[in-house]
Every structure is written in C-alpha cells, then in structure tokens.
N, C-alpha and C positions, 0 to 999 in steps of 0.2 A: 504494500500500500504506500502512495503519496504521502508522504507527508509537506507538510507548507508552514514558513514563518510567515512571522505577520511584517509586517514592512512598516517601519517608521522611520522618521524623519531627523535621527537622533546624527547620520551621516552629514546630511544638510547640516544641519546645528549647528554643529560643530568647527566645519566649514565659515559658515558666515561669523559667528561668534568673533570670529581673529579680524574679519575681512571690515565689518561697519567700524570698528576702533580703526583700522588703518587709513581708510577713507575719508575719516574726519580727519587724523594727525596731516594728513594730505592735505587736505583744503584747509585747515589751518595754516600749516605752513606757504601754500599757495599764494590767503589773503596778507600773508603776512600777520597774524593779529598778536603772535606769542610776542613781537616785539616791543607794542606800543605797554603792551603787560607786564612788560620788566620793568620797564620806572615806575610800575604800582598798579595797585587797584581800579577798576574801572565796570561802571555799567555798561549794560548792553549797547545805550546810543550813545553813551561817550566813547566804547570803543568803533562799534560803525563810524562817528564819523572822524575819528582817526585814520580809518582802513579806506573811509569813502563807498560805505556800503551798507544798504536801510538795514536799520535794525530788526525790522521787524522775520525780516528772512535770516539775519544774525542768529536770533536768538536760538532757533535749532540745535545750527551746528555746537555754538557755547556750552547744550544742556551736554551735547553728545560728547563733547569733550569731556565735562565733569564727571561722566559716565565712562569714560576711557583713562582716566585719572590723570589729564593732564591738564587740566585745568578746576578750581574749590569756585563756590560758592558762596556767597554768605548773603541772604536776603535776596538783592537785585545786584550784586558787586561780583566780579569776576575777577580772580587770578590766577595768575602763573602755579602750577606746583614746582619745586623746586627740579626737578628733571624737566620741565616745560623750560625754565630759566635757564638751565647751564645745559641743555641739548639746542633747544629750538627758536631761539632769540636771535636777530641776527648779528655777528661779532660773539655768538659763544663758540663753542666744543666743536658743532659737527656744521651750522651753516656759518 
C-alpha cells in the first residue's frame, strides 16, 4: 500500500524567513537611511525627509527593520542598533 505525507509549507518558511530580513537590510542600505541615524534619533518624517522620501511608505520598511534587528524603536523615534552603526553607516566597517 501507498502511503503519503502531508505537505506543508515549513520548506517555504524557512526559505523566506532569511530572504524579507535581507531585503529590507537592502533597501535600507539602498535609501541610505542607517546614515542620517548615526548622528541620532529620528522619526519616521524627520528621517524621510533627510533621505527625501514620504514617510508614509517609510514607515514599513523602518517597522521591518526593527523586526530584522537592525534598527529599536521607542514610541514614534527610530535608531540605529549598534551593528546598524558600525556595519551600515556610510564611512563605517563595511560601506
């Protein structure tokens, strides 16, 4: 007799799991935003319009960074974590 697993999506998962964190660190790095975050603190539309880009489509990426840990929170204030600061700033480590 046949037998059959059942098929779940724990493959995909797993997959994507690594892929949306690298794709934000991407477009972060892209707009440039980890830089204007190294001289400090910042909201969502004081960093757009540092970067020159509505905050309102900002704010996504920002949550998705804090969700990929390379960027804190605190109320409506955004910053750098410290491997955001000494990796992804421009004039640090690696850019």
């Amino acid at each position: 007799m046949l037998t059959t697993t059942a098929t779940t999506p724990e493959v995909i998962d797993n997959l994507t799991s690594g892929v949306y964190p690298a794709f934000a660190m991407l477009a972060g790095m892209q707009l440039d935003l980890f830089t204007p975050l190294g001289d400090g603190p910042m909201s969502a539309d004081q960093l757009a319009d540092a970067i020159g880009v509505g905050s309102a489509k900002l704010k996504p990426l920002l949550y998705s960074l804090v969700t990929a840990n390379l960027l804190t929170v605190d109320g409506e204030v955004f910053s750098n974590t410290p491997e955001a600061d000494h990796f992804l700033v421009q004039g640090s480590q690696i850019i």
